[in-house]
C-alpha positions as CSV (number, residue, x, y, z in Angstrom):
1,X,25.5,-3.7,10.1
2,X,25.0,-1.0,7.2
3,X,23.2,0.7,9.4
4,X,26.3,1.5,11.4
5,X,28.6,3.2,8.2
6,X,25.4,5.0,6.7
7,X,24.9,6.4,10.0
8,X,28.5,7.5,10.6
9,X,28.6,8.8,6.6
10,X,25.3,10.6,7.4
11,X,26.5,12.6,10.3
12,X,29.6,13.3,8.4
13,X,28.4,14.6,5.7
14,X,25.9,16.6,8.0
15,X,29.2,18.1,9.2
16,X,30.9,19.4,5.7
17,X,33.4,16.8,6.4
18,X,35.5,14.8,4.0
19,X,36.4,11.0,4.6
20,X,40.0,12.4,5.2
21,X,39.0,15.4,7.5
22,X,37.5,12.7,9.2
23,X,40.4,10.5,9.4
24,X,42.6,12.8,10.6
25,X,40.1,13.6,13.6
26,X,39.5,10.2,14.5
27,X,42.8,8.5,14.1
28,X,41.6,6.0,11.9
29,X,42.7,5.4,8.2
30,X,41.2,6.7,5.2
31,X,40.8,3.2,3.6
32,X,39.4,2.3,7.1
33,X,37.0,4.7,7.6
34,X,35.8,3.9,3.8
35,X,35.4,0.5,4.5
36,X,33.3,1.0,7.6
37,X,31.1,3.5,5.8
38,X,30.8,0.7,2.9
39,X,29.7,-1.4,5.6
40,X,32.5,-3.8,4.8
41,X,34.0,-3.9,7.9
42,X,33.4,-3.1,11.9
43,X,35.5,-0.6,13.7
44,X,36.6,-1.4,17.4
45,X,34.7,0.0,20.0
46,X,37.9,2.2,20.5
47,X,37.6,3.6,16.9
48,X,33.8,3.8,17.1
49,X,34.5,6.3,20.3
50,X,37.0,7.9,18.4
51,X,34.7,9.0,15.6
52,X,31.4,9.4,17.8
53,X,34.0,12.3,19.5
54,X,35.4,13.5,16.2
55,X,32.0,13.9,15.0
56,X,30.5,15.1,18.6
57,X,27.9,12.4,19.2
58,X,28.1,9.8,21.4
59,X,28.2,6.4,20.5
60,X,24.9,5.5,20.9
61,X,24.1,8.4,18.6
62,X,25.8,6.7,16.1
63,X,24.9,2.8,16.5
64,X,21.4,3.5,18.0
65,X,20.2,6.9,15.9
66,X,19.9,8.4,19.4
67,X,19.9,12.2,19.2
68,X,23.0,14.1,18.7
69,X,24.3,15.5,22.1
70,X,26.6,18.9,21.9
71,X,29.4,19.5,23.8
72,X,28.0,21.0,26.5
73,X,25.0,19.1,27.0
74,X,26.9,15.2,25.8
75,X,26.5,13.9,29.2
76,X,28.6,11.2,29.7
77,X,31.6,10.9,27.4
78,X,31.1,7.8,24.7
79,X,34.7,6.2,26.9
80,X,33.2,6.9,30.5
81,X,29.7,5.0,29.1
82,X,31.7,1.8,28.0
83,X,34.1,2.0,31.5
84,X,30.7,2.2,33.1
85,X,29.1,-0.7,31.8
86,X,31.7,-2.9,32.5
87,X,31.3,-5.0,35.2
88,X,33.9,-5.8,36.3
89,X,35.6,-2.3,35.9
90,X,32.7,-0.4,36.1
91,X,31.0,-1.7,39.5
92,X,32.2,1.5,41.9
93,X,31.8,4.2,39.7
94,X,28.6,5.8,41.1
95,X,27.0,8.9,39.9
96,X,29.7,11.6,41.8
97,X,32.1,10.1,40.2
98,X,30.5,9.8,36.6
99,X,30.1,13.4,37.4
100,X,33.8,14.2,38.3
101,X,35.4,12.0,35.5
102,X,33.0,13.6,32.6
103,X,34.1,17.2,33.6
104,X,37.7,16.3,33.6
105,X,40.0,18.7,31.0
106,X,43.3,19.9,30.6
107,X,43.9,22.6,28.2
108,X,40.9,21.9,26.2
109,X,41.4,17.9,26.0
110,X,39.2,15.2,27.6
111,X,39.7,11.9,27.9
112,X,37.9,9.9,25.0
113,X,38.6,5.9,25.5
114,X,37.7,3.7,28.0
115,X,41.6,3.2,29.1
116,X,41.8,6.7,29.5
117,X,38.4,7.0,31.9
118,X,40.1,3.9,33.7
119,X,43.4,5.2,34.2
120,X,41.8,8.6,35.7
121,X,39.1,6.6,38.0
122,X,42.4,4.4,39.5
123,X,44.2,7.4,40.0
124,X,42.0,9.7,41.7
125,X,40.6,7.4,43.7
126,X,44.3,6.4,45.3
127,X,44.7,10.1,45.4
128,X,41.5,10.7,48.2
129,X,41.9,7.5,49.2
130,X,45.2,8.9,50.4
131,X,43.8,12.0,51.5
132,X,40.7,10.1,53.7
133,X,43.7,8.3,55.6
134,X,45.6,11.7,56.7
């Protein structure tokens, strides 16, 4: 899939950014992130997220040349997309709730991964299940 590390090394370079500015960003290793662009290896769907985020796309921006998205227009976050599409984890989040979790932030931070989307969902929905029971 060359396709995949051109595209992520195009959109970087789009950016000013250097493989290491990236790195940093992303939480993925220089070496790594080289390799990937080099098309020698395949990141995780956790790293993919990670630098779809760090280089504010989604994922499918990256893997299907879909168009960019900016951060106030992304829509749903690359994490909530892949909880979503689960199904076995995914089946009861409905379209409030896509709402609710994508417009989650705490001092300027969003959740990014799937895990983090997950953790939220669980949590809020014991919280008004709790509140629907009062």
């Amino acid at each position: 899939m060359a396709e995949l590390g051109s595209r992520i090394r195009e959109l970087r370079s789009q950016r000013d950014m250097t493989l290491k500015e990236l790195s940093v960003k992303a939480k993925v290793s220089v070496s790594h992130l080289s390799e990937i662009e080099r098309a020698r290896t395949q990141p995780t769907a956790d790293k993919l997220a990670r630098i779809a985020a760090s280089l504010g796309v989604s994922v499918t921006a990256i893997t299907g040349g879909i168009e960019e998205a900016s951060d106030n227009q992304r829509g749903m976050p690359a994490g909530l997309e892949e909880l979503q599409a689960d199904p076995a984890l995914g089946a009861g989040l409905d379209d409030e709730w896509v709402r609710l979790l994508s417009a989650i932030s705490l001092d300027g931070r969003r959740p990014r991964s799937k895990s983090d989307f997950l953790t939220l969902y669980v949590v809020l929905r014991l919280y008004f299940r709790g509140l629907s029971h009062r």
